[in-house]
Each structure stands twice: as C-alpha cells, then as structure tokens.
FILUM-93499 format. One record per residue: residue in one letter; y, x, z of N, C-alpha, C in turn. Coordinates in Angstrom, 1 decimal, decimal comma. Layout:
<atoms>
ATOM_A_Y_X_Z_Y_X_Z_Y_X_Z
...
</atoms>
This chain:
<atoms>
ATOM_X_108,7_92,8_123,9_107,6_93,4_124,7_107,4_92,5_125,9
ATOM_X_106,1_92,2_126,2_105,9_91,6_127,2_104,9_92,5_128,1
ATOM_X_105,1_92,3_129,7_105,0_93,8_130,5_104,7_93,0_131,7
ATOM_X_104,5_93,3_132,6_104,6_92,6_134,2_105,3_93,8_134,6
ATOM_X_105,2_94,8_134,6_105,2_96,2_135,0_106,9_96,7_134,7
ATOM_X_107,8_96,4_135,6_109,2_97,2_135,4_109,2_98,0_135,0
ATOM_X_108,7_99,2_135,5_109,0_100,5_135,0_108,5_101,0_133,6
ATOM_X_107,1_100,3_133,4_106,9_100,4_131,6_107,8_99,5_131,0
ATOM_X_108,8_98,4_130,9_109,4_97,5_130,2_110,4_98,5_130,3
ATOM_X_111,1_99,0_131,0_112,6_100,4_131,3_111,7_101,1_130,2
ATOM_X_111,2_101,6_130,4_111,0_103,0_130,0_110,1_102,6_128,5
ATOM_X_109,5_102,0_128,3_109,6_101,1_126,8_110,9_101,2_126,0
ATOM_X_111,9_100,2_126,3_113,2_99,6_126,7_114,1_101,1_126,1
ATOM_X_114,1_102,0_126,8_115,1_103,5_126,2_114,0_104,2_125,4
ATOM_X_112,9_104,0_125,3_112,1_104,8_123,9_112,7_104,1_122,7
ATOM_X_112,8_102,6_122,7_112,7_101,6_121,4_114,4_102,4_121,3
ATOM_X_115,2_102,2_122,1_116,5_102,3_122,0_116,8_103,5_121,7
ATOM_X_116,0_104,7_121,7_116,5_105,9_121,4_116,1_106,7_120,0
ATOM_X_115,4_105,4_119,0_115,1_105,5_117,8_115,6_104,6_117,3
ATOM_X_116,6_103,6_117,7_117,3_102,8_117,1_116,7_101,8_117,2
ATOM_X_115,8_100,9_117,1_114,6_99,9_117,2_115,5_98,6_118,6
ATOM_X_116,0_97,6_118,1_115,5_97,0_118,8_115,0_96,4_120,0
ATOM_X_115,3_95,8_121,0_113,9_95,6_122,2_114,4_94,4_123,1
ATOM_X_113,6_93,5_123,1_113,7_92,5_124,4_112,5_92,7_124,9
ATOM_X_112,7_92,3_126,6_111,2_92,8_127,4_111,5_91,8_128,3
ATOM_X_110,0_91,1_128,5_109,5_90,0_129,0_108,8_90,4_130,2
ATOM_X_109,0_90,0_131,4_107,9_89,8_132,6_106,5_89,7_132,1
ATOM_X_106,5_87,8_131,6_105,5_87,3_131,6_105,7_85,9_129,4
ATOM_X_104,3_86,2_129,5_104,4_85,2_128,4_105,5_83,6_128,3
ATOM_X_105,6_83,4_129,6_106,3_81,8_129,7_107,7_82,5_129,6
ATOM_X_108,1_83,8_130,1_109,8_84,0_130,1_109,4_84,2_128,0
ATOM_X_109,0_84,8_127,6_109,0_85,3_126,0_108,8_83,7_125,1
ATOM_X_108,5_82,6_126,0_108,6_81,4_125,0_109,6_80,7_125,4
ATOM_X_109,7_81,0_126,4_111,7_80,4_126,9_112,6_80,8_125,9
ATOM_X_112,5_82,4_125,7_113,3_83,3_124,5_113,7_82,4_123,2
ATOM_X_112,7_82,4_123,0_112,2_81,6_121,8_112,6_83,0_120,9
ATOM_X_111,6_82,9_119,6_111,6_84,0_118,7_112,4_84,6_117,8
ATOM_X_112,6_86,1_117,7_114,2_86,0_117,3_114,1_86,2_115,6
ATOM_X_115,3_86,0_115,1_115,4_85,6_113,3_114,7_86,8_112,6
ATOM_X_115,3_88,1_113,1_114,4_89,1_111,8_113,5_89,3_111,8
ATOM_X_112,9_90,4_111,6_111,4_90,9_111,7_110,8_91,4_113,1
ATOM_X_109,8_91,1_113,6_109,7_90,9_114,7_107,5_92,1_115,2
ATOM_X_108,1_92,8_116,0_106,5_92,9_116,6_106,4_92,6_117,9
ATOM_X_105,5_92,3_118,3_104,9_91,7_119,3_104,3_93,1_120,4
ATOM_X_105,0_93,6_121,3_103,9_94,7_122,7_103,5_93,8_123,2
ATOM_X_102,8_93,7_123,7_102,1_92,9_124,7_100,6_93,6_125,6
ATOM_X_101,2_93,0_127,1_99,9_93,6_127,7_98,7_93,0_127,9
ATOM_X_97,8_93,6_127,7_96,4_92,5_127,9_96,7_91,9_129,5
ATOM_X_96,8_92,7_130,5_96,7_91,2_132,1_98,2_91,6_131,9
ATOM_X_98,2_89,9_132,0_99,9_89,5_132,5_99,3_88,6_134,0
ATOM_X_100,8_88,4_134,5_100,4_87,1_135,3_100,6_86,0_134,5
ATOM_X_99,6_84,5_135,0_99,5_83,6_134,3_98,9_83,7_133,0
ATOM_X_99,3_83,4_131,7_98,0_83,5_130,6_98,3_85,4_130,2
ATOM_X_97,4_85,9_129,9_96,8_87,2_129,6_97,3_87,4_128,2
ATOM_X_97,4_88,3_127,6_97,6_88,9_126,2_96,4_88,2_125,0
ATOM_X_95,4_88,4_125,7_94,3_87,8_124,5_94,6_86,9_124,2
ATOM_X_94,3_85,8_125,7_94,3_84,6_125,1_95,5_83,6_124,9
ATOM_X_96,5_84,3_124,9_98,1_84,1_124,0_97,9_84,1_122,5
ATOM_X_97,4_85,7_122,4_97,0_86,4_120,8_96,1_84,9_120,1
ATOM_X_95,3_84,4_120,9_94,4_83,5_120,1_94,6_81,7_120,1
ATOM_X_96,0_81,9_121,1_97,0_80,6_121,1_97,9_80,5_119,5
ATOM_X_98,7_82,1_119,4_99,8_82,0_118,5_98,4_81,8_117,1
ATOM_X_97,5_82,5_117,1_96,5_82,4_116,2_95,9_80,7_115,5
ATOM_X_95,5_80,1_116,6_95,2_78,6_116,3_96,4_78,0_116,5
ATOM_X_98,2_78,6_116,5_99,1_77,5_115,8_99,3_78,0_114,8
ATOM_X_99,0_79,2_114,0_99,0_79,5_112,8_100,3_80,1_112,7
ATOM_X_100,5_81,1_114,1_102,4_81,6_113,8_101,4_83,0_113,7
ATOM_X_101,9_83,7_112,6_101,5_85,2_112,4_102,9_85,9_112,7
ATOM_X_102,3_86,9_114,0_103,4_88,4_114,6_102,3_89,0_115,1
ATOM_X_102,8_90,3_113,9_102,2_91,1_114,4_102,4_91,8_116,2
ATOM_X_101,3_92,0_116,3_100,7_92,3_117,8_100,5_93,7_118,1
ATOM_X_100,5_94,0_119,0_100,4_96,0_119,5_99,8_95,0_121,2
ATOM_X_98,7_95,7_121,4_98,5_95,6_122,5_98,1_96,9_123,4
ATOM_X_98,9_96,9_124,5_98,7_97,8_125,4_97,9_97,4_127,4
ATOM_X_97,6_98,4_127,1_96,9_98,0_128,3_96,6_99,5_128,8
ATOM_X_96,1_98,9_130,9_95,7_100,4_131,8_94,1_100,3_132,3
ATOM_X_94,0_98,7_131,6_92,9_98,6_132,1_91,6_98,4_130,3
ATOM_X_91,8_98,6_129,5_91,3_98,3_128,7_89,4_99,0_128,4
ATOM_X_89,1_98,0_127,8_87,5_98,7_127,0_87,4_98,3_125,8
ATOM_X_86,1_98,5_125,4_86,2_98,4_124,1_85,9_97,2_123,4
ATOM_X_84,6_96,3_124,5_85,0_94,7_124,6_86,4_94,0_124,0
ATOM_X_87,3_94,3_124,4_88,6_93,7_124,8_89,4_94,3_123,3
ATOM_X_88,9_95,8_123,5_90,0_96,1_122,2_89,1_95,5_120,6
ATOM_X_87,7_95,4_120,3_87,7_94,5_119,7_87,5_93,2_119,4
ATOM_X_87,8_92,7_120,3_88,5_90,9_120,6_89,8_91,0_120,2
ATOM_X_90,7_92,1_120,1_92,5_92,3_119,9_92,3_92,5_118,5
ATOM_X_91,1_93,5_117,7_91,4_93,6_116,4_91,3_92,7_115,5
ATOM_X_90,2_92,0_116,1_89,3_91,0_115,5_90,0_89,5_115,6
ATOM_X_91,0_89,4_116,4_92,2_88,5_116,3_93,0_88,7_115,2
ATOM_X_93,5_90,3_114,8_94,3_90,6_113,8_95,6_91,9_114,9
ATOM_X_95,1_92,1_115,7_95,8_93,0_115,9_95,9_94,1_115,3
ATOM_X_97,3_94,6_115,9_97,8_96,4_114,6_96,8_97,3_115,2
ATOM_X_97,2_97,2_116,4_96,8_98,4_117,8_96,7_97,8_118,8
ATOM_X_95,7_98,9_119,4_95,1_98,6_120,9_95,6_100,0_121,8
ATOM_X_96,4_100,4_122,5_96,6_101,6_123,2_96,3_101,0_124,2
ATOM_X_95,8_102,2_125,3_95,6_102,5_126,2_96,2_103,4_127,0
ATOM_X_96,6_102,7_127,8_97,8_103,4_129,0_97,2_104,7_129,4
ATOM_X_98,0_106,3_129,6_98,5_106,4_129,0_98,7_107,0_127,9
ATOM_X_99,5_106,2_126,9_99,4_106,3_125,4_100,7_107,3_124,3
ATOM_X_100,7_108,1_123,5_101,6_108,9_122,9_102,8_107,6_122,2
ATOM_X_103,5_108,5_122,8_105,0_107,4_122,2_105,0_107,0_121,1
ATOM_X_104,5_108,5_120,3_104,9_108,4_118,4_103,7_107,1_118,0
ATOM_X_102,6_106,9_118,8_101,6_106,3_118,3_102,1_104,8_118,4
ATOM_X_102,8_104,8_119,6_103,5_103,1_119,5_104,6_103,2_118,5
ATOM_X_105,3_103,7_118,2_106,4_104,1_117,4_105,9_103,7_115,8
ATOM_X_104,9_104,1_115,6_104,4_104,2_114,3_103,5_102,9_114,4
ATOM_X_102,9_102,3_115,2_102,6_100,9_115,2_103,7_99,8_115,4
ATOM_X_104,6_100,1_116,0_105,7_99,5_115,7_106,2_99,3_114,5
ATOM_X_106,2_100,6_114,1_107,3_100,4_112,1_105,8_99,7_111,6
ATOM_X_104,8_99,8_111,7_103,7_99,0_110,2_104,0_98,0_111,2
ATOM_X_104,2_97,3_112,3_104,7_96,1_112,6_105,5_95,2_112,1
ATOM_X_106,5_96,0_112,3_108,1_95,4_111,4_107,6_95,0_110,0
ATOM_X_106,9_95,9_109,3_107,0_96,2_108,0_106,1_95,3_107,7
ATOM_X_105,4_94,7_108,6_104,3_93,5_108,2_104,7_92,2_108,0
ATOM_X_105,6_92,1_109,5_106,4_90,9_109,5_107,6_91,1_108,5
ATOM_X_108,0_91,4_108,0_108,7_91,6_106,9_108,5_90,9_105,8
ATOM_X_107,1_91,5_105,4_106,4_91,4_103,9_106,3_89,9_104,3
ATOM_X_105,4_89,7_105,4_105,3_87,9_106,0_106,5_86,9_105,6
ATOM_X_107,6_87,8_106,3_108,9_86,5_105,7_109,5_86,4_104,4
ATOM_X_109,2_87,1_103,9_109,7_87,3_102,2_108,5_86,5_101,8
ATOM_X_107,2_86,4_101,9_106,6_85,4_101,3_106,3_84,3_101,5
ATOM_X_106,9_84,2_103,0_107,0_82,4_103,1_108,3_82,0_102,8
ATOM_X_109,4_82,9_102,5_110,8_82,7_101,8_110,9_82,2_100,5
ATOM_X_110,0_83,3_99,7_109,6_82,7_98,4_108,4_81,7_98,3
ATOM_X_107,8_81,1_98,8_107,3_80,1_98,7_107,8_79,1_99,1
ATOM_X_108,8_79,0_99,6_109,6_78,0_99,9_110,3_77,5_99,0
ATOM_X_111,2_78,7_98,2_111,7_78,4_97,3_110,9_77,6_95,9
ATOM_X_109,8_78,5_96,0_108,7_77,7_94,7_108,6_76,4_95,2
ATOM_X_108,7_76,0_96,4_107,9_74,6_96,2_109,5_73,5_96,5
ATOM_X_110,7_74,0_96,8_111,6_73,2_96,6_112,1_73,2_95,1
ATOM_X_111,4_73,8_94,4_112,2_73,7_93,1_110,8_72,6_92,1
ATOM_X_109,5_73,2_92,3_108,2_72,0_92,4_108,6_70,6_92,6
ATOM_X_109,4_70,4_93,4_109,4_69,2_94,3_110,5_68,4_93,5
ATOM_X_111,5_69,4_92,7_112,4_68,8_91,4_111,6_68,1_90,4
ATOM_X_110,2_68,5_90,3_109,7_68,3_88,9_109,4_66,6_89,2
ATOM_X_108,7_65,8_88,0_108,5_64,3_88,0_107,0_64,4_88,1
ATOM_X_106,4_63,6_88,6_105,1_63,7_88,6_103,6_64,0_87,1
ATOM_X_105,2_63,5_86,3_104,6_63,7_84,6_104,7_65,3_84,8
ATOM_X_105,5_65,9_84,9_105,7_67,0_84,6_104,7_68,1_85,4
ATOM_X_104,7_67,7_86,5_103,7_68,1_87,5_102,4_68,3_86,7
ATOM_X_101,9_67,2_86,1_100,8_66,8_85,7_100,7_67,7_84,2
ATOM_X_101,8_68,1_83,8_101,4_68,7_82,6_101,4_70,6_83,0
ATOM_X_102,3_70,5_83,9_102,7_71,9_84,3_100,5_72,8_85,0
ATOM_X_100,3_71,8_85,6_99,1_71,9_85,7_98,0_71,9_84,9
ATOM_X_98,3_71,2_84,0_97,1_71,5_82,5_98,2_72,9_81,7
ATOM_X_98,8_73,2_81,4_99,7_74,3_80,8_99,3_75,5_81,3
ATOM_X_99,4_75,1_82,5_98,8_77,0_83,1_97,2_77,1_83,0
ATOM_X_96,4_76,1_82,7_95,0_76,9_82,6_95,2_77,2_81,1
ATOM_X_95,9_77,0_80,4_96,2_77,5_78,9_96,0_76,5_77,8
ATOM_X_96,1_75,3_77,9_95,7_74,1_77,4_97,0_73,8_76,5
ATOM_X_96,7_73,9_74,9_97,7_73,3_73,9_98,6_72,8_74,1
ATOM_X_99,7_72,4_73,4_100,3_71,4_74,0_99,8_70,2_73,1
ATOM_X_99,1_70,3_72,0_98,4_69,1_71,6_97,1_68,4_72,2
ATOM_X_97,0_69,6_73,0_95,4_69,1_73,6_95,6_68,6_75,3
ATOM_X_97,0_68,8_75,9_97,7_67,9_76,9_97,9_66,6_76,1
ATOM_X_98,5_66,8_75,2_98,9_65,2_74,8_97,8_64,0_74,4
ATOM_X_96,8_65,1_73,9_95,5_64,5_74,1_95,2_64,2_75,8
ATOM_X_95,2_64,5_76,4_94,3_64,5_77,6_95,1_63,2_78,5
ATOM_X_96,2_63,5_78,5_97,3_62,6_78,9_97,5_61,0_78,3
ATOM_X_97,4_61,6_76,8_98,0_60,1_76,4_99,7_59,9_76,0
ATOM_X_100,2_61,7_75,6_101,4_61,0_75,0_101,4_62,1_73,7
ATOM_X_102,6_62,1_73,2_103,0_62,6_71,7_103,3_64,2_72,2
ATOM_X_102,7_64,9_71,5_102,9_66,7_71,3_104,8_66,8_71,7
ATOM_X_105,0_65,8_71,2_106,8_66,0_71,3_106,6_66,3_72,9
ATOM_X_106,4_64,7_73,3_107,3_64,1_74,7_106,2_65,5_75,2
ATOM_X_105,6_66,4_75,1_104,3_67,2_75,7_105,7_68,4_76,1
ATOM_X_106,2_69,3_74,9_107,0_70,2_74,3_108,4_69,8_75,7
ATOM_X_109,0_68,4_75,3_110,0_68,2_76,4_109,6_68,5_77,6
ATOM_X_108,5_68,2_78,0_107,9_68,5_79,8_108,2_69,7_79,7
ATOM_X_107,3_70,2_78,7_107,1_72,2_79,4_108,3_72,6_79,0
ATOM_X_109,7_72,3_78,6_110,6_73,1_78,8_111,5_72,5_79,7
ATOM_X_111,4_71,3_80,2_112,4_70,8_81,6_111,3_71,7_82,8
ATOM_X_110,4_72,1_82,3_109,2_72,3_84,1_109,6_73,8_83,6
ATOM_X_110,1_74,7_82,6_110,4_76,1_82,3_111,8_76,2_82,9
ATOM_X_112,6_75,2_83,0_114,1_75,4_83,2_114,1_75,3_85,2
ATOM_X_113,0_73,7_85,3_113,5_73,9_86,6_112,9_74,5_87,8
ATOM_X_111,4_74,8_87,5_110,4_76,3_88,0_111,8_77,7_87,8
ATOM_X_112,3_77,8_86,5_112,8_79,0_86,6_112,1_80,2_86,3
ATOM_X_110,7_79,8_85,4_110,2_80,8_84,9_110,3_80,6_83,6
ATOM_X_110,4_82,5_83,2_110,7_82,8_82,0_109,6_83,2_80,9
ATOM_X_108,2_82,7_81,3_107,2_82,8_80,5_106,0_81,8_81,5
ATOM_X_104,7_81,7_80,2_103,8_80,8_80,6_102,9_81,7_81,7
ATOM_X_103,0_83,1_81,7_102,2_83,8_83,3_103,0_83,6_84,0
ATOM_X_104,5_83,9_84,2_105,1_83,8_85,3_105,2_82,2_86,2
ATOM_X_104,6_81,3_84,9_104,8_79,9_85,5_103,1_79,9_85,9
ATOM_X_102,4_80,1_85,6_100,9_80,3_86,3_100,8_80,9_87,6
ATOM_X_101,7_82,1_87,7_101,7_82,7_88,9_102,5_81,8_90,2
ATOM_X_103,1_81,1_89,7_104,0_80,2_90,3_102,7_79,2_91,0
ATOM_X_102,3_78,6_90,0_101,4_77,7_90,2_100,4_78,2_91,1
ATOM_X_99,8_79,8_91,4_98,8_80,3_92,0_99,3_79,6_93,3
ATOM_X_100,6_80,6_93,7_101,2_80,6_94,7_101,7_79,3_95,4
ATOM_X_101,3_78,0_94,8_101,9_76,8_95,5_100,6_76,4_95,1
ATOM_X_99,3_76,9_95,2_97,9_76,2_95,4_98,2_75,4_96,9
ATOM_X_97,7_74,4_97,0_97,5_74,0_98,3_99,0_72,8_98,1
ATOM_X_99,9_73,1_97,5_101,0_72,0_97,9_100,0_70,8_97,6
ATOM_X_100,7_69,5_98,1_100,1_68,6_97,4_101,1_68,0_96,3
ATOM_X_100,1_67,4_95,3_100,6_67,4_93,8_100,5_68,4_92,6
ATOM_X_100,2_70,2_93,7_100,2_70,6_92,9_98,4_71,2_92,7
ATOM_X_97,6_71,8_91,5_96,7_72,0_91,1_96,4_73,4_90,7
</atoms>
C-alpha cells in the first residue's frame, strides 16, 4: 500500500492484518521501488496524490514497462475524470475516501486472485518455451506445419524430406513439448505465438 497519510497506512495496516492478508505500507512511490516487489501474489493500494510522482502516473509508468499488478486506487480527493483514467489504465477499483472496508477487502481478494492467475501463466509459458527451445530448428519447422493439421506426407512434401524422417520429428517434438495429443501440442503452439521461431 502506498499512502502519504500515516494514519490511513496504520489503520489500513490492522484491517489487512485482522483478516489475515498481508501488508507492506509505503510513504511514497520511490520508498515502494526501493522495496522492490515481493515473490507472491501481489495487489497494489495506492493513492492517487502522493508526494513526488502521483498514483496515475506511476499506474501508466508500471503500464508502458509492461509489469501487470493489479491496482486499487484510493483517494480523498477524487472525480470522475481521474477515476476513469484509473479504469481505463486497467484498474480493479477506484474508492473514495471515506470508503467501506469490506469494499477494499473484496477488491483486494479479485486482486490477489488476478495476480495469481497472472503468475501461473507466465509460469507456464515459461515452461512451454524452455522445453520449445529443446526442439531443432527441423523440428520447429515441422511442429509448425503439424498443428495447422497438415499430413505427415504433405510436410514431407512441403519440406523436402521422407514421411519417415517426417514421423521421427513429430514424435521427438511429442516427447520433448510433452504433449500427449496433436490439440494439446496446438494449444502449446497457440500459447508460444510470438516466441521467435515459433509460428
């Protein structure tokens, strides 16, 4: 939670703590990047005026480096300018001071629960593309004609080798993908669109 305000960071501070949750509380945005970010799931309080940079235009810093945490923004001075500049960023919530506990409470948990879902799929995409990165660039290349659904005679046409050596790819790219069927290896493929090499 990032606050200027002591007595909302305390009193933040024993709400999180008295439902079990968690809590570090920030002055200002430069002490919360000193911190540096911590390993589990993570949401973001944050006040729209801080001293030195403000809540927004933090929200649209972490935005253009492409770090996704979910955000709860609170504020005493808020309108509705501001609160749709916060959504429209990708914020959870906009409250406005002062605000019911359970409402931050319950933007908190779809917080966690966001960043959650977030690290499980850059976890597993991690994994897809270190095991990708086993394959040979032949294999690559067939694994990619395979999943639009293309023969294995009509790879070895396209390619330039024997239905055999075709058959050996897609079961070394079946062993070391680690999928157990030709969707599951397509879905693989969806999900590492963008690597390079892959198609």
């Amino acid at each position: 939670m990032i606050d200027d305000d002591l007595d909302v960071r305390e009193s933040l501070g024993r709400l999180l703590r008295s439902v079990s949750l968690q809590s570090r509380v920030y002055g200002s945005v430069a002490e919360f990047l000193s911190a540096g970010r911590p390993d589990g799931p993570t949401c973001l309080v944050l006040d729209v005026r801080l001293p030195g940079q403000g809540g927004l235009d933090f929200q649209r810093e972490l935005s253009n480096a492409s770090v996704q945490l979910p955000i709860i923004f609170i504020t005493g001075h808020g309108d509705i300018a501001m609160s749709v500049q916060a959504m429209k960023g990708g914020a959870i919530e906009f409250l406005t001071k002062p605000f019911r506990e359970q409402d931050l409470l319950d933007a908190i948990r779809s917080g966690l629960e966001r960043d959650r879902g977030q690290r499980e799929r850059a976890r597993t995409i991690a994994e897809l593309e270190a095991r990708f990165k086993t394959l040979t660039l032949r294999e690559r290349e067939v694994m990619a004609l395979a999943v639009t659904g293309r023969l294995n005679k009509q790879i070895a046409a396209d390619i330039g080798v024997s239905e055999n050596t075709v058959k050996i790819h897609r079961g070394n790219i079946t062993r070391k993908m680690g999928a157990g069927s030709l969707v599951e290896l397509a879905q693989m493929a969806e999900k590492l669109r963008g690597l390079p090499g892959a198609r």
